[in-house]
C-alpha positions as CSV (number, residue, x, y, z in Angstrom):
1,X,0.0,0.0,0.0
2,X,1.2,3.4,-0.7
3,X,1.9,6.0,2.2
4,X,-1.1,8.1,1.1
5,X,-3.5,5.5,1.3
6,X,-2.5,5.0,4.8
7,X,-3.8,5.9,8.3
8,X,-2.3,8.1,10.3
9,X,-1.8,5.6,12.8
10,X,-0.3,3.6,10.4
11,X,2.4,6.1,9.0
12,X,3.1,6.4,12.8
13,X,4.1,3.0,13.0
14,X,5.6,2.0,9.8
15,X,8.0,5.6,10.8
16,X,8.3,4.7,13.9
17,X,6.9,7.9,15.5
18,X,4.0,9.5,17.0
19,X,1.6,12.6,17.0
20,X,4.1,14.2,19.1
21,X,6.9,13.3,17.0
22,X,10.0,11.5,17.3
23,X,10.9,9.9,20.5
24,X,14.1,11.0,22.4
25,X,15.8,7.4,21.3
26,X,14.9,7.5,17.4
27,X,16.0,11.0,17.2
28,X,19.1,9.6,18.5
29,X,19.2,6.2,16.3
30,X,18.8,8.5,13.2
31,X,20.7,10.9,13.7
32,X,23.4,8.1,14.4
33,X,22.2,6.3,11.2
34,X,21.8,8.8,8.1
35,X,23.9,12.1,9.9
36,X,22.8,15.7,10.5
37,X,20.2,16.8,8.2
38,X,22.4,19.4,5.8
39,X,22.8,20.2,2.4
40,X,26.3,19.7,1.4
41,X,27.6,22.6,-0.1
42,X,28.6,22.6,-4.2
43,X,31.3,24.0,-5.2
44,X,30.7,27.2,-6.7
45,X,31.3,27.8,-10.8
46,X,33.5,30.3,-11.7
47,X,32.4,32.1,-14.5
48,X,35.4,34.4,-15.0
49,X,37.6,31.4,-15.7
50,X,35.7,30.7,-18.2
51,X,33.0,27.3,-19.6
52,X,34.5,24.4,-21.4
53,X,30.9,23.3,-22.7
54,X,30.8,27.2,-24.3
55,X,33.5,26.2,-26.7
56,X,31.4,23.4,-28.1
57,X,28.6,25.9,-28.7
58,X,30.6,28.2,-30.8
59,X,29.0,29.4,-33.9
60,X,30.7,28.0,-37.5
């Protein structure tokens, strides 16, 4: 069954949490499991040294 088709109740169990939200202990276990909830940051493009894919679009 897809999550939308589901109960509240059940999405609280097949998450493992609660109305409240998480417990205490699962806050714990995922934070232990998948990390701290960031974006990894991208490297920035620098325009000024110029685009290698430009090159390709040059007109003939």
């Amino acid at each position: 069954m897809l999550d939308f088709a589901r109960s509240k109740e059940q999405l609280f169990e097949k998450y493992n949490t609660s109305y409240e939200g998480l417990s205490s202990q699962e806050a714990r276990r995922r934070l232990n499991d998948f990390g701290t909830n960031e974006i990894a940051s991208a490297q920035k493009k620098n325009y000024l040294k110029g685009d290698k894919t430009r090159d390709r679009c040059k007109k003939r």
